[in-house]
FIFIBA-739569 format. One record per residue (C-alpha): residue in one letter; chain; x, y, z. Coordinates in steps of 0.5 Angstrom, whole numbers, plus 500, padded with zeros to 3 digits. Layout:
{'a','A',{X,Y,Z}},
...
END
This chain:
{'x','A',{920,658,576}},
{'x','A',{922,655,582}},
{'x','A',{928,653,584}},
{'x','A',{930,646,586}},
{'x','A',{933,646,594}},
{'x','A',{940,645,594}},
{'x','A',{943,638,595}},
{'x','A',{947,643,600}},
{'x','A',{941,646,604}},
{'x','A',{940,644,612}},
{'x','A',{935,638,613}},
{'x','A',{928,642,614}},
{'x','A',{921,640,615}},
{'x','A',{921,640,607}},
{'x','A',{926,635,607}},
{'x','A',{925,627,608}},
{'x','A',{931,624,612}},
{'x','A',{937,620,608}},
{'x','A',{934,613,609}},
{'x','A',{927,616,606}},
{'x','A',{930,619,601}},
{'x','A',{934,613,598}},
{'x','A',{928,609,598}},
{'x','A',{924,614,595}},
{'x','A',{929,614,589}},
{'x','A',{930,606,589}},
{'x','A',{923,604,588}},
{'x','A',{923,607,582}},
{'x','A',{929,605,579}},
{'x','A',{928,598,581}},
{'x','A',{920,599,577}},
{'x','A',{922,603,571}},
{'x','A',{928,597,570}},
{'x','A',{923,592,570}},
{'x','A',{919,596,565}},
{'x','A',{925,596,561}},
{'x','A',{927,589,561}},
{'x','A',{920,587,560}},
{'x','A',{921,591,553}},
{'x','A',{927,587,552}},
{'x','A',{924,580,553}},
{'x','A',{919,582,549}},
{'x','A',{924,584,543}},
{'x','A',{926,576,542}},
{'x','A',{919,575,541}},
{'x','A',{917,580,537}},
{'x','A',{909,578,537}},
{'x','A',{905,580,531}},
{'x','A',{899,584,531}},
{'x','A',{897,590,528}},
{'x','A',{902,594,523}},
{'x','A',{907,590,524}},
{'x','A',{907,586,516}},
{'x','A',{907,593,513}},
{'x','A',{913,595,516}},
{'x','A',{916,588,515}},
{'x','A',{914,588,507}},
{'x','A',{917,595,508}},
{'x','A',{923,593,509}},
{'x','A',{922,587,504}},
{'x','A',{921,592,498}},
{'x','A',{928,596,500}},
{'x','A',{932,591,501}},
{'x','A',{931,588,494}},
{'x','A',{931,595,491}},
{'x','A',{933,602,495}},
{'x','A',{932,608,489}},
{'x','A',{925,604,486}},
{'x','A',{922,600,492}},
{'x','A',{915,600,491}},
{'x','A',{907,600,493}},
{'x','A',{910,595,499}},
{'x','A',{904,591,499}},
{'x','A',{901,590,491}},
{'x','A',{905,591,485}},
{'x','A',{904,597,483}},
{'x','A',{909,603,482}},
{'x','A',{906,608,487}},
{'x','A',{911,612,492}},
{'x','A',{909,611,500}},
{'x','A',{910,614,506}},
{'x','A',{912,608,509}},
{'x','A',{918,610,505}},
{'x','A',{921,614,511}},
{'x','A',{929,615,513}},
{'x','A',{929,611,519}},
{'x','A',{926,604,514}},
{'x','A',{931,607,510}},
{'x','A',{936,605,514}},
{'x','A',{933,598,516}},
{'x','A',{933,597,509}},
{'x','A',{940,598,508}},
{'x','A',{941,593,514}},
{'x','A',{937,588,511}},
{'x','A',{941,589,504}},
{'x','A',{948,588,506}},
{'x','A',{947,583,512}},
{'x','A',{942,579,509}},
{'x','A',{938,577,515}},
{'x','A',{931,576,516}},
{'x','A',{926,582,516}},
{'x','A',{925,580,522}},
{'x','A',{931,580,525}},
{'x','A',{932,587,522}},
{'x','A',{925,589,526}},
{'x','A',{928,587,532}},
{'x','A',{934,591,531}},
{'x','A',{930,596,529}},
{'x','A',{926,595,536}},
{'x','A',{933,596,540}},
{'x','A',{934,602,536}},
{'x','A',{927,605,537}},
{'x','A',{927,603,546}},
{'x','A',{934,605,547}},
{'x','A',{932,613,544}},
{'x','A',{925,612,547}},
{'x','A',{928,611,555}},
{'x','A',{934,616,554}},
{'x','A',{930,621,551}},
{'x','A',{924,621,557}},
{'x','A',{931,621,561}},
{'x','A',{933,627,558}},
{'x','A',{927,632,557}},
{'x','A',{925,630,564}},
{'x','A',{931,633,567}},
{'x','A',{930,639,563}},
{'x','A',{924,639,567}},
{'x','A',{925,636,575}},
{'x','A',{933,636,578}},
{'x','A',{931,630,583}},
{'x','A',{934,624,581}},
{'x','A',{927,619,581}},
{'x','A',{924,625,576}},
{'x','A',{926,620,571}},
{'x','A',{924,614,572}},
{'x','A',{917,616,575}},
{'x','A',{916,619,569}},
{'x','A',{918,613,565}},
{'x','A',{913,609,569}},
{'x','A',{907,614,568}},
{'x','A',{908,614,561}},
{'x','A',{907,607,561}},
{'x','A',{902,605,566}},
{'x','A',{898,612,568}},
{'x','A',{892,610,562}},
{'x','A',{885,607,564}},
{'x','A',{882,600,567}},
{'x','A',{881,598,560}},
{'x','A',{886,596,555}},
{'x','A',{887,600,550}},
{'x','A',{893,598,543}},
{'x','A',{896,603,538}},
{'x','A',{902,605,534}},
{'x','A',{904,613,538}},
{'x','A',{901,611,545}},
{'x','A',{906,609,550}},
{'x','A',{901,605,554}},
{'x','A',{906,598,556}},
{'x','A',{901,594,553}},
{'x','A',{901,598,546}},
{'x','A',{908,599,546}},
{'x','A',{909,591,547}},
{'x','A',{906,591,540}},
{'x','A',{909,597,537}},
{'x','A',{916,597,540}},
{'x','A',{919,596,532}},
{'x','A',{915,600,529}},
{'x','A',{917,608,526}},
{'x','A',{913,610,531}},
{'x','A',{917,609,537}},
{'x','A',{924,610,534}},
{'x','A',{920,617,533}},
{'x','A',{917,618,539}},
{'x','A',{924,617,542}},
{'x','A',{927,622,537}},
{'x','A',{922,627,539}},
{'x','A',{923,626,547}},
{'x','A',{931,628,545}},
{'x','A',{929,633,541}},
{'x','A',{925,637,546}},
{'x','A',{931,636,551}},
{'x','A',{935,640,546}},
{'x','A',{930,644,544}},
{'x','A',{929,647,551}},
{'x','A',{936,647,553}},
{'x','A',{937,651,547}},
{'x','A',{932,656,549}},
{'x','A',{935,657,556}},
{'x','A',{942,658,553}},
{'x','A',{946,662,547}},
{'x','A',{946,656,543}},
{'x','A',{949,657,536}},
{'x','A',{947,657,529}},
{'x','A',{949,650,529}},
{'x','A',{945,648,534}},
{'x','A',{938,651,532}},
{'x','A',{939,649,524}},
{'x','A',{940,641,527}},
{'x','A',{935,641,531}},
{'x','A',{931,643,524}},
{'x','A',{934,637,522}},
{'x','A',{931,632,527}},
{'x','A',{925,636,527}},
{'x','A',{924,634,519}},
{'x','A',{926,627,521}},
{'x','A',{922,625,526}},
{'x','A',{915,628,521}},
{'x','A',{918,623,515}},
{'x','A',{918,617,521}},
{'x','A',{912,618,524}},
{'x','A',{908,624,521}},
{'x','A',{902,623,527}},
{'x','A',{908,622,532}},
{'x','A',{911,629,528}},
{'x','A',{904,633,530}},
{'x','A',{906,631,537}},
{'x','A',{913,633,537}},
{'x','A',{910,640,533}},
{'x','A',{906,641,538}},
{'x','A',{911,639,544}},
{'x','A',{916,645,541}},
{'x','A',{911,650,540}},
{'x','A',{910,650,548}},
{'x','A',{917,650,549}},
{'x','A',{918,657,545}},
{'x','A',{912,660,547}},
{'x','A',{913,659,555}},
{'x','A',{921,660,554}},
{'x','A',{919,666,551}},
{'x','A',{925,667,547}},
{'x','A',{929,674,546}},
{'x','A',{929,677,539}},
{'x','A',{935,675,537}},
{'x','A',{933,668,538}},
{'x','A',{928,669,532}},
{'x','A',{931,669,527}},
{'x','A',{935,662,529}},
{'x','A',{928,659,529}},
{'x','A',{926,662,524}},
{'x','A',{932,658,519}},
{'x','A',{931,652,523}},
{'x','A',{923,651,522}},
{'x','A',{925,654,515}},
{'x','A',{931,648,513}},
{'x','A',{925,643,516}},
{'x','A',{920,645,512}},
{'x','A',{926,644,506}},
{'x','A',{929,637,507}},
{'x','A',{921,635,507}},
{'x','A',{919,637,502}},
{'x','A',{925,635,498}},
{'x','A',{924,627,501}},
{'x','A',{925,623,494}},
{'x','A',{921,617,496}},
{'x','A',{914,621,498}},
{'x','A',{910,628,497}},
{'x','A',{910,630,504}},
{'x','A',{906,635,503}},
{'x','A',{900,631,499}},
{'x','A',{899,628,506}},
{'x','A',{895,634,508}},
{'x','A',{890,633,503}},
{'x','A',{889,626,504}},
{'x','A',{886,625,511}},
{'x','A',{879,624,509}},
{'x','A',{881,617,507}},
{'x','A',{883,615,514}},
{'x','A',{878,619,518}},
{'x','A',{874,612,519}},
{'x','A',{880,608,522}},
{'x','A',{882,613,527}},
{'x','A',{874,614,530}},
{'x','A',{876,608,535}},
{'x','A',{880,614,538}},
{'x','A',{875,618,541}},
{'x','A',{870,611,544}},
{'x','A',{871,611,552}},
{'x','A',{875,615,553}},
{'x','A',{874,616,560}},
{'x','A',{875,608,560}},
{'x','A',{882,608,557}},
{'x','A',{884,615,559}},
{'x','A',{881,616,566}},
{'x','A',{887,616,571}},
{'x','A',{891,621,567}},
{'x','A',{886,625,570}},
{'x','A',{891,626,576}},
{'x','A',{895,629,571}},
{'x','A',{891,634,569}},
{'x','A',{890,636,575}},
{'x','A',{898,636,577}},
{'x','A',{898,640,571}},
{'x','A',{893,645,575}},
{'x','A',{898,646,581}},
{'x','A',{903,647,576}},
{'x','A',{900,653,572}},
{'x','A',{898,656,579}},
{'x','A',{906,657,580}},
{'x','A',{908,659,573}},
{'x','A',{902,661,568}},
{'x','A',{907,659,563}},
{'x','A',{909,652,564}},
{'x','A',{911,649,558}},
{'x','A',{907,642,560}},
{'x','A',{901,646,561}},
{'x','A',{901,649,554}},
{'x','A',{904,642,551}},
{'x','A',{897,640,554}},
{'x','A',{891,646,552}},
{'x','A',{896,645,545}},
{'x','A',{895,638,544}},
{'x','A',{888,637,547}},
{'x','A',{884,643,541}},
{'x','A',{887,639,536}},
{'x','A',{884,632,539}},
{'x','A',{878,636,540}},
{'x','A',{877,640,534}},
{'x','A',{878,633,531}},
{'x','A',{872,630,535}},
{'x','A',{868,636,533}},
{'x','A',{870,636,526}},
{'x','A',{869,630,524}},
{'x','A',{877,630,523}},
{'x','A',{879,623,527}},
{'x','A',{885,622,525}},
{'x','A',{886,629,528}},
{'x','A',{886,624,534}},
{'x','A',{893,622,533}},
{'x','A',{895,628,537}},
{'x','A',{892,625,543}},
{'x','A',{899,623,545}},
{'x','A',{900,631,545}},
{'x','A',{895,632,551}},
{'x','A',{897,625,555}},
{'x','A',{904,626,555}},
{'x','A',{904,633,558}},
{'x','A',{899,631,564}},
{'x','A',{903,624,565}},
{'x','A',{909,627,566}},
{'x','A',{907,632,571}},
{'x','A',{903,627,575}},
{'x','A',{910,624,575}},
{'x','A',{914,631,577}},
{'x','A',{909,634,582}},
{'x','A',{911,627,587}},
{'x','A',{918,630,586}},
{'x','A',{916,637,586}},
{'x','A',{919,643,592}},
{'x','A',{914,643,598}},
{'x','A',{912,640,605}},
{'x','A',{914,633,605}},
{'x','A',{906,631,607}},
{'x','A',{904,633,602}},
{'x','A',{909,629,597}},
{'x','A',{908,623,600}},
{'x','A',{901,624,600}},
{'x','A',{901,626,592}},
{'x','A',{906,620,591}},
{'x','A',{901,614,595}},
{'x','A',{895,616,590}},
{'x','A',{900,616,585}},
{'x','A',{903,609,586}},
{'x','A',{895,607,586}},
{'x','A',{894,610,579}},
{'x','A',{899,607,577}},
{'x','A',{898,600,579}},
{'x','A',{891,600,577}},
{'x','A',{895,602,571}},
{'x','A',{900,596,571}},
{'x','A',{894,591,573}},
{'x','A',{889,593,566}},
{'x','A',{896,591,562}},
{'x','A',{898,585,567}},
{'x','A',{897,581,560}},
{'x','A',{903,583,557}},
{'x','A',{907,579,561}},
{'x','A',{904,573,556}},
{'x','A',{909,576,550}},
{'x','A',{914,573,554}},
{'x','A',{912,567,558}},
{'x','A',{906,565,554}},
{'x','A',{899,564,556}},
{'x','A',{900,558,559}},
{'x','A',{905,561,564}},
{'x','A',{901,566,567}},
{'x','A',{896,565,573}},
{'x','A',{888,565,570}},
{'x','A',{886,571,573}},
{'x','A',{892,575,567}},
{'x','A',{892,570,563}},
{'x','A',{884,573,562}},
{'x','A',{887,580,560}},
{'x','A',{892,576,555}},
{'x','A',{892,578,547}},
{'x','A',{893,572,543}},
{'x','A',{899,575,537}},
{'x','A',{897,573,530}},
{'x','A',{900,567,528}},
{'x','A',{903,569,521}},
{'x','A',{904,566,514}},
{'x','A',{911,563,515}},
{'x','A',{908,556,513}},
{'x','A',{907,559,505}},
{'x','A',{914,561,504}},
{'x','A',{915,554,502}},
{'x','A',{912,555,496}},
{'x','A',{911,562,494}},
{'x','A',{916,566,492}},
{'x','A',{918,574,492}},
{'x','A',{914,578,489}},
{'x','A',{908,572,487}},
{'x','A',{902,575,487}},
{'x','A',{897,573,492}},
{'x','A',{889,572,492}},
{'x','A',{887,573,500}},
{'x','A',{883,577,505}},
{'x','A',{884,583,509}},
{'x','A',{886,580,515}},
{'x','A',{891,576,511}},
{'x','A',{893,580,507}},
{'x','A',{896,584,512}},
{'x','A',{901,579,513}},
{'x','A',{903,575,507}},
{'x','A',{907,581,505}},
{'x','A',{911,581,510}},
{'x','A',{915,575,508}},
{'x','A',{915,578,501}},
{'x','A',{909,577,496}},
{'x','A',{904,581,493}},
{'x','A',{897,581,495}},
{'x','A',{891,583,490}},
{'x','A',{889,589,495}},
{'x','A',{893,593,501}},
{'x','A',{891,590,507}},
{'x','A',{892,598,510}},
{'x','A',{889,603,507}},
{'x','A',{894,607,502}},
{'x','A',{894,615,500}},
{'x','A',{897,613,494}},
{'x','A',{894,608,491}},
{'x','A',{889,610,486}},
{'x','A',{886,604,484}},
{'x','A',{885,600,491}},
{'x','A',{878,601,492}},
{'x','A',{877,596,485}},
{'x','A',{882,592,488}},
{'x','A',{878,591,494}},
{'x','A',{871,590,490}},
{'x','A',{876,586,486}},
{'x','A',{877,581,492}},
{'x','A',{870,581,495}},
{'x','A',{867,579,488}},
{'x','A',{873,574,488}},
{'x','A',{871,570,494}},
{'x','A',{863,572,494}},
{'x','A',{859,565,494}},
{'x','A',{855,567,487}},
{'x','A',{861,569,483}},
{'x','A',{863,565,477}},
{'x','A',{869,560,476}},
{'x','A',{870,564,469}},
{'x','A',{869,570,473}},
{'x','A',{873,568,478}},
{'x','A',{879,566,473}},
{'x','A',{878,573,470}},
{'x','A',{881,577,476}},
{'x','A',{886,572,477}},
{'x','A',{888,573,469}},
{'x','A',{888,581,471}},
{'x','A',{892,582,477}},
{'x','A',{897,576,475}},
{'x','A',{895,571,481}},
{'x','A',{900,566,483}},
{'x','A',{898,563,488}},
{'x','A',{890,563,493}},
{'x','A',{889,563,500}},
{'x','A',{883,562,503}},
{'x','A',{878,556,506}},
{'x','A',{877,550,504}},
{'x','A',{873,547,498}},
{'x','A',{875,552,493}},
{'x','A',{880,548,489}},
{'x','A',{877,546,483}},
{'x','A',{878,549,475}},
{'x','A',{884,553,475}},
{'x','A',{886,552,483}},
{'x','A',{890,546,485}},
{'x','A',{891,545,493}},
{'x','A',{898,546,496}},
{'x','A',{898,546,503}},
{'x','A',{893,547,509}},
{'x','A',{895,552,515}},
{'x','A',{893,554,521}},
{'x','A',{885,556,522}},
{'x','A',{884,551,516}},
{'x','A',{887,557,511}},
{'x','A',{889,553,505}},
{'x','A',{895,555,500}},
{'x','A',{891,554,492}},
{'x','A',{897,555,487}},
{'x','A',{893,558,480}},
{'x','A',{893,553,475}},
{'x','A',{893,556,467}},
END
């Protein structure tokens, strides 16, 4: 490994004047705390879209019951993987203090930013001693992706986390970035018994949170030890704390961890859309990769460089198996080559080649920050924005709040899919999940039950049947269908209207 210059070496021909430095280091700074407060912003508004329904009934189950919650979405006795440590925390919160599930998800959002920034800061000074290492990579995270827009849970593009920054998966993401940081340190030191069997701990921890995040955070540590090399008293420290991680999962009461493994081939349809476009999505981390290049010429065993050929195999095994959610490992070949575009800015070398490195990155990541300038709407509003952002804008979902005057907790109601993901957020059941659920048994016959409920050619006896069988109280759906059995409550957005069953 190479040695960072000293702060007390003479200036040289390597080394920027003190104005030049100080500049350097601002700029970055300045940019990453306006990421930050742009992610704060966005906390108040919390907008709607994607998971964010199922973490709130999430939260809707364990509030009203902590030892027995639930299906979080039907009314049914299944466990959930949903059921995690973190969400039980949320639950406890919404328990004892009453507030909205909303309000919890938001302190869950603050919770989940603040270790995500903090542990990015710490792992990346494991890496790069230069102060503007940080920040710079913070920035590369978020905005070192591709000119077409791309969302979902356990990608830290600026966009996706906008919509996710509540959910488990940036509160594991966070933790994984403080793990890797105590893990590296702990490879580098003597660290104690202590400190091996905690990270054990953080390592299960992080896997009941957000699994797909804990395939991440495996692959990022077994980088880490193969390129620490560790001495063979080391060994058995790792061994106990791999051991102690693998215990606590499989003692997690509220879900098998284990049968997770075998349920892949119900998620396999979701997760193609991760490998479409990839070139249009990905394509400015390729000037990590090429980082990743120079850093392997000066040390074959940078652990950057493996976390990257680590988390690239799986992704392609997925590809190429037909595994897609083995997609979700992505993360494990994206973060690695963001970073090191981030870290060779700052590297040891001749100062041209520095600035000339940094002003190819600062344009990759401004056509980074360009293809996401729609975010900004979460916190002005659509109407705020000039014409040629509010083009790139993503209009939230709306949400079901105009039901609750009349349905209650726990009501079972009759909706599509795309409500479905919704209605239970606020408390009631659905007929079918609105996500697709490794533990339900019976919800392909739910979801055929709701296809046969609003199909044009079914009968009102039949109709009347299936609300009969799943104990529906209340439907929602267009209008024209009340009639027999339904009675018109209210109108919502789009025209969805509320029906209450009449028996």
């Amino acid at each position: 490994m190479h040695a960072a210059p000293s702060d007390t070496e003479p200036l040289s021909r390597t080394t920027p004047p003190a104005g030049a430095a100080r500049t350097g280091r601002i700029l970055p700074h300045a940019a990453a705390a306006l990421v930050v407060v742009l992610l704060l912003l966005v906390i108040v508004r919390l907008p709607w879209a994607g998971d964010l329904g199922m973490h709130a009934a999430t939260v809707q189950r364990l509030r009203h019951s902590l030892l027995h919650p639930g299906n979080p979405l039907v009314d049914a006795d299944t466990p959930s993987p949903y059921y995690s440590p973190w969400m039980l925390v949320l639950g406890v919160i919404a328990k004892l203090t009453g507030l909205s599930v909303f309000v919890v998800l938001r302190i869950a959002a603050l919770a989940g930013l603040t270790l995500l920034v903090t542990g990015v800061w710490r792992y990346v000074r494991t890496l790069s001693p230069h102060r503007a290492a940080p920040a710079l990579a913070l920035l590369s995270l978020v905005f070192l992706w591709g000119p077409l827009l791309f969302n979902w849970s356990g990608f830290l593009g600026l966009n996706s986390l906008a919509l996710t920054v509540s959910y488990p998966s940036v509160f594991a993401l966070g933790l994984t970035f403080h793990f890797w940081a105590w893990l590296t340190r702990a490879t580098r030191e003597e660290a104690t018994w202590g400190r091996w069997l905690g990270l054990g701990v953080l390592w299960a921890l992080i896997l009941l949170c957000h699994q797909f995040t804990g395939v991440v955070a495996s692959l990022g540590a077994l980088a880490t030890v193969i390129a620490a090399r560790p001495a063979r008293p080391v060994l058995p420290r790792l061994a106990a704390s791999s051991a102690l991680g693998m215990l606590l999962l499989w003692l997690w009461p509220y879900y098998d961890f284990f049968s997770l493994f075998s349920a892949g081939a119900d998620l396999e349809a979701i997760h193609r859309p991760l490998y479409e476009h990839l070139a249009a999505r990905f394509g400015l981390v390729l000037l990590g990769v090429a980082a990743l290049v120079l850093r392997v010429r000066r040390d074959r065993w940078d652990p950057l460089a493996l976390f990257f050929v680590l988390g690239a195999l799986v992704f392609a095994a997925g590809g190429l198996t037909g595994h897609y959610s083995w997609g979700r490992a992505l993360p494990a070949a994206l973060i690695p080559a963001q970073l090191a575009a981030a870290l060779e800015a700052v590297s040891p070398g001749r100062r041209a080649v520095r600035a000339g490195w940094a002003c190819v990155l600062g344009a990759a990541l401004a056509v980074g920050a360009w293809t996401q300038a729609g975010t900004l709407g979460y916190v002005t509003g659509k109407s705020a924005l000039p014409s040629v952002v509010a083009a790139k804008y993503h209009t939230p979902w709306v949400g079901y709040h105009w039901i609750t005057p009349w349905v209650k907790y726990g009501d079972v109601v009759m909706a599509r899919r795309f409500p479905a993901r919704q209605i239970p957020a606020y408390g009631p059941y659905t007929v079918a999940p609105g996500y697709p659920d490794v533990f339900l048994r019976d919800a392909a016959r739910r979801e055929a039950a709701v296809e046969r409920y609003f199909a044009a050619g079914t009968s009102g006896s039949g109709r009347a049947g299936i609300l009969r069988e799943y104990d529906v109280k209340w439907v929602v759906g267009p209008e024209g269908m009340a009639g027999p059995g339904l009675r018109k409550v209210t109108v919502g957005p789009e025209g969805q209207v509320l029906y209450r069953v009449v028996r």
